[in-house]
N, C-alpha and C positions, 0 to 999 in steps of 0.2 A: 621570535616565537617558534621558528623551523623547530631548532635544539630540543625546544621545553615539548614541542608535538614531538616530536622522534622519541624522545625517551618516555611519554604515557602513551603512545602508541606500542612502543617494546614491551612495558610493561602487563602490557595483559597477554605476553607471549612466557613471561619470566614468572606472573604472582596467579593471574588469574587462566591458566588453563587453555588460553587461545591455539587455535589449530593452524586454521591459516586465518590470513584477513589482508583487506585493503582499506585506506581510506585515502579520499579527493575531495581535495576542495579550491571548489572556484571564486575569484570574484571580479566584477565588471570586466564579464566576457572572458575572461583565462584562469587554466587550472595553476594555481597558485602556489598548493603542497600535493604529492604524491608518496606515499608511502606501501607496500606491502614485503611480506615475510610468511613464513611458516611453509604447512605443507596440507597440497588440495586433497589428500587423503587421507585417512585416519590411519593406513600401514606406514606413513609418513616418506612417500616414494618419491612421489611427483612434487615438487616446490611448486609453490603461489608465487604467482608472477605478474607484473602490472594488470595484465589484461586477460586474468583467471576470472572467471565467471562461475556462478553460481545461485543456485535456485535463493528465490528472496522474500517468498511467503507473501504476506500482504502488503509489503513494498511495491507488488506490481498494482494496486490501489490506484498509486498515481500516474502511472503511463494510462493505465486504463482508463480513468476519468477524463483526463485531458483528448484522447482518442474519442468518448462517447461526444463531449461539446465540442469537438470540430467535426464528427460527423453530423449531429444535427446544427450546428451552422451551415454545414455547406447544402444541408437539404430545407434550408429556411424557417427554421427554429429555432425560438428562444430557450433559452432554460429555465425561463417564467410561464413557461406553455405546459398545460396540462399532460397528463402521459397519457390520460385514454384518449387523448387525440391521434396518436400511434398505434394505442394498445388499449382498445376497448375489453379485449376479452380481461383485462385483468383485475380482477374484483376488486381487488384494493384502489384502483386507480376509479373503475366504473361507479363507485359507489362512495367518493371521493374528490375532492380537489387536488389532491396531489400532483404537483408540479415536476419535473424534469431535476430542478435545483434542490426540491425536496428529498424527492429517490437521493440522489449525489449524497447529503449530508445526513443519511439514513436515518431518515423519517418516517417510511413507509409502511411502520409498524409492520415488516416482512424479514426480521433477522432470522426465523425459522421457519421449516415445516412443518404441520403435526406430523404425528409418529406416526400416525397409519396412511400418512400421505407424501413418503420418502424416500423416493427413488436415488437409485445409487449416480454418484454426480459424474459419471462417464456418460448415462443418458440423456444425454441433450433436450429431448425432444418429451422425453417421460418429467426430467424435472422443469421443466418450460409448462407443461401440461398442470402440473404439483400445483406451481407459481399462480396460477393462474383463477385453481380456486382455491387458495388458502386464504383461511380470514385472516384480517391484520391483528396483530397483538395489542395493538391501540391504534386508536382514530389517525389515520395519515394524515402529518402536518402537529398532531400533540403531542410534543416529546419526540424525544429519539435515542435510538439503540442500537449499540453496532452491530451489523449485517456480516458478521465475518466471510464468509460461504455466499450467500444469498446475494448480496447486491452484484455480485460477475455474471449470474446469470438474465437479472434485470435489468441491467448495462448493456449485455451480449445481446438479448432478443431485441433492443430499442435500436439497436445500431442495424442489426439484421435489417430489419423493418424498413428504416429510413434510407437502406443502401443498396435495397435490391438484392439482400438474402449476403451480403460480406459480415464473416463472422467479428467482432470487435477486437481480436486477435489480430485476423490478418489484417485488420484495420488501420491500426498501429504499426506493424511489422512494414508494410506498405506504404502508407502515408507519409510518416513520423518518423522513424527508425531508421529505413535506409536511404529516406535523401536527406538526414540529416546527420546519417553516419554516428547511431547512436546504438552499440553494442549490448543493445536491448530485447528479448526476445516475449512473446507472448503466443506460445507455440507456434508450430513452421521454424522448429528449430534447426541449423541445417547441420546435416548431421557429419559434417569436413571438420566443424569447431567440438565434435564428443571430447578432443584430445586435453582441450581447454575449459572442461565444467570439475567443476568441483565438487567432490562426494560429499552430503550433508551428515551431520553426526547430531542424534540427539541428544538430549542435556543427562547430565550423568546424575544429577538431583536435583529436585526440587526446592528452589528456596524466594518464594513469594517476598515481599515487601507487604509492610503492614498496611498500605494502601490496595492492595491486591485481595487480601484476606477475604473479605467478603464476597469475591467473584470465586474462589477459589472453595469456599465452604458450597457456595450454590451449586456448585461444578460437582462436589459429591452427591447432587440430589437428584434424585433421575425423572423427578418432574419440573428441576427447573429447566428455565428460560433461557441459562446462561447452556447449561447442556446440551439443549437443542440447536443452539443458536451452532454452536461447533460440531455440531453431529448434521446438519443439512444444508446440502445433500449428502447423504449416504456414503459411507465409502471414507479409506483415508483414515483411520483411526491409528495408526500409526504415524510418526514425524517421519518413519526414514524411508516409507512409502514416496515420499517426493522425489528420490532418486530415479524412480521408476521411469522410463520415457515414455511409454505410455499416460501418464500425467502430465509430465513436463511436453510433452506435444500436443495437449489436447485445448492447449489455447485456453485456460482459466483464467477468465479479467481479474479473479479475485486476490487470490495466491500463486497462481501458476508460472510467474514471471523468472526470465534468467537472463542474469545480467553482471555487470562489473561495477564498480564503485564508482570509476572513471565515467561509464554512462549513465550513471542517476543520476552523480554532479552534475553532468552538462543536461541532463534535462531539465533539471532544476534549477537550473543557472538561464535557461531557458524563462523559465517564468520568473526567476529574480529580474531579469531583464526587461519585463514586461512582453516577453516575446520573440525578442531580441536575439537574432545569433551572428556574431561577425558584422554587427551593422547593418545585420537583414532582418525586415521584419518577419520571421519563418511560422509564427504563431500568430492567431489575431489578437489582440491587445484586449479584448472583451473576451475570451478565451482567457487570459491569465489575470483576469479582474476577477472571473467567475471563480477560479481558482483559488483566489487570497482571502477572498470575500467569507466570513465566519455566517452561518446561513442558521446555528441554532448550537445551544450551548449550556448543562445544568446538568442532571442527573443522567446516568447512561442505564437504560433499560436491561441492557445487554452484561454490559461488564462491572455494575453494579459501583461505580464512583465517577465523578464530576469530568466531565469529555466535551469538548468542541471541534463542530467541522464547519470547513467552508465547503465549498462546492465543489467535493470531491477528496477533500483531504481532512487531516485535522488539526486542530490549533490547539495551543495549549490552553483552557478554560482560565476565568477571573473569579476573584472574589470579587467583594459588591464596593473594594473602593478601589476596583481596576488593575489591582496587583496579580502576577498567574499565581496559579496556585503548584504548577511546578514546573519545567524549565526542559521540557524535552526539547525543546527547539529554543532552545535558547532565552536571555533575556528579553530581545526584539518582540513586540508585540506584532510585527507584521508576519513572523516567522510561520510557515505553515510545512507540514509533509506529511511521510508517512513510513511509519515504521514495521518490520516484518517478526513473527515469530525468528523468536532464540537469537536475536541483536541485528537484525541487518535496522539501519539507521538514513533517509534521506529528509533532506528538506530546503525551502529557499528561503529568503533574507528581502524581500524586496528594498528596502530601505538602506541597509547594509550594502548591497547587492553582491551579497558570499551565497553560497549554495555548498551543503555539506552530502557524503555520501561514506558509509560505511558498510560494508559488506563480508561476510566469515560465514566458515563452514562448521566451525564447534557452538552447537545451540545451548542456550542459555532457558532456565524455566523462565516467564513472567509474562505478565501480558503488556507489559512497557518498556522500554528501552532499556538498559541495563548500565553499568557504569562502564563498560568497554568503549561503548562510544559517547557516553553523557560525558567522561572524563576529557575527551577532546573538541567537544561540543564547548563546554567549559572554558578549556583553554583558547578556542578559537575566537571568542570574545573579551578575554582578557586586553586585549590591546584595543580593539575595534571603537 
């Protein structure tokens, strides 16, 4: 399989427009394939190099979630416990059952803010304020709709809270990251590795998939749901605003993550393992349960077609005789991750125990993974 991955990993450097990119992939406990090429910036100066790093948009999804449930384990909570047990002030929750695992697999009917209630997302403390009396879009716990924006800073305040004011940032960055030597950042980026980030570039056109169609109609409407959902908070209306370090340091559980291919995989590889690293258990096993575990699954309020999550991440949704309906994560139904604006690509395999990671600086339109890395997703099951 090396060969057949090397030659569609080139190819989206030779057909499809690729800038730079990396992908890794692990399985039971070691990285297996490594590959990278191109160049970290769009004058095409600086070469991409194993351990080039790069902002990963909603990719950081999943360090993030795995950070909020080992914060609240280690301060003796379930993810089956209510959130105004934390966080009374928050209407959705006070006026609610809304659970811990339900926020995670964005249920909380809070993917936006209203318009007159939308502070710009550098103010911490204004849009915590926003969160706090925004009505839910629907009943928390009926349905669910991705939080694109929204859920970093409901993750961030719950972790705040349980930890004596640490942001869910440095939470991860602390914790997680560097004793397990995972080239992961969630702002507190240090600023010796600048030489090693990669410039983002955004996509030179738009070209939707007919599954996407519908999210994409909404998106011209400036009273949808889908509009708002990517406009709050405030701010960021550009892609190539991410460059900025002023963003990239301000610690975003949602989007705001920079990392390598190389450390998704092993994060990921992490919960393929059940927790597992080198024979250590470095995770708790209920922590990467919570993770795999599909928590709700059918129509996406948000992005307008068929989406599932587990607790924290997402899964590829079924039809109703159990078949997916399509294959971002592979065939494996235990397969879960999370993927970032304009193709960055991770996820694990529990079953398998592979863990995949793709990572690039030239952005792709869509709101799914794109065939740069679906094509090696593909081929990594081929044999398996």
């Amino acid at each position: 399989m090396s060969r057949a991955l090397e030659e569609r990993f080139f190819r989206n450097f030779e057909e499809r427009g690729e800038l730079g990119a990396s992908v890794s992939i692990w399985k039971d406990g070691e990285e297996i394939h490594s590959l990278h090429h191109g160049w970290a910036d769009p004058r095409r100066e600086i070469p991409w190099g194993a351990d080039t790093l790069a902002p990963v948009w909603s990719a950081t999804k999943g360090p993030a979630a795995i950070a909020f449930l080992l914060a609240l384990g280690n301060a003796g909570l379930s993810p089956n416990d209510p959130v105004a047990k934390v966080w009374p002030g928050l209407l959705a929750a006070r006026e609610s059952s809304l659970t811990f695992v339900q926020l995670l697999s964005h249920q909380a009917g809070l993917p936006a803010l209203s318009q007159e209630n939308r502070p710009h997302l550098l103010s911490h403390r204004e849009v915590i304020a926003a969160m706090e009396c925004q009505k839910p879009f629907w009943t928390p716990g009926d349905g669910h709709g991705y939080h694109p924006r929204t859920i970093g800073y409901l993750l961030d305040e719950i972790v705040r809270r349980v930890t004596g004011g640490v942001p869910l940032g440095r939470y991860w960055n602390e914790n997680l990251a560097s004793p397990l030597r995972i080239d992961f950042w969630i702002g507190g980026f240090p600023a010796h590795l600048l030489d090693r980030l990669a410039v983002m570039v955004p996509p030179k056109v738009q070209r939707p998939n007919e599954e996407e169609i519908p999210f994409y109609r909404a998106l011209a409407r400036p009273d949808s749901l889908a509009l708002a959902a990517f406009a709050s908070p405030a701010g960021m209306r550009s892609l190539g605003e991410i460059n900025q370090l002023e963003y990239l340091q301000a610690g975003l559980p949602a989007f705001g993550g920079i990392g390598s291919a190389r450390a998704l995989a092993k994060f990921y590889q992490i919960l393929a393992q059940d927790g597992v690293l080198d024979g250590v258990q470095v995770l708790p096993a209920r922590v990467a349960r919570t993770a795999r575990t599909v928590q709700t699954s059918g129509p996406d309020q948000t992005l307008l077609l068929p989406t599932a999550f587990t607790g924290g991440f997402k899964a590829d949704p079924l039809d109703a005789g159990g078949r997916k309906l399509r294959r971002l994560f592979g065939p494996s139904l235990s397969a879960f991750g999370q993927p970032g604006a304009g193709g960055s690509h991770a996820f694990a395999d529990p079953v398998t125990g592979l863990s995949f990671a793709y990572v690039m600086n030239q952005m792709e339109s869509g709101i799914l993974p794109n065939r740069k890395s679906l094509d090696l997703v593909d081929l990594l099951y081929h044999d398996v």
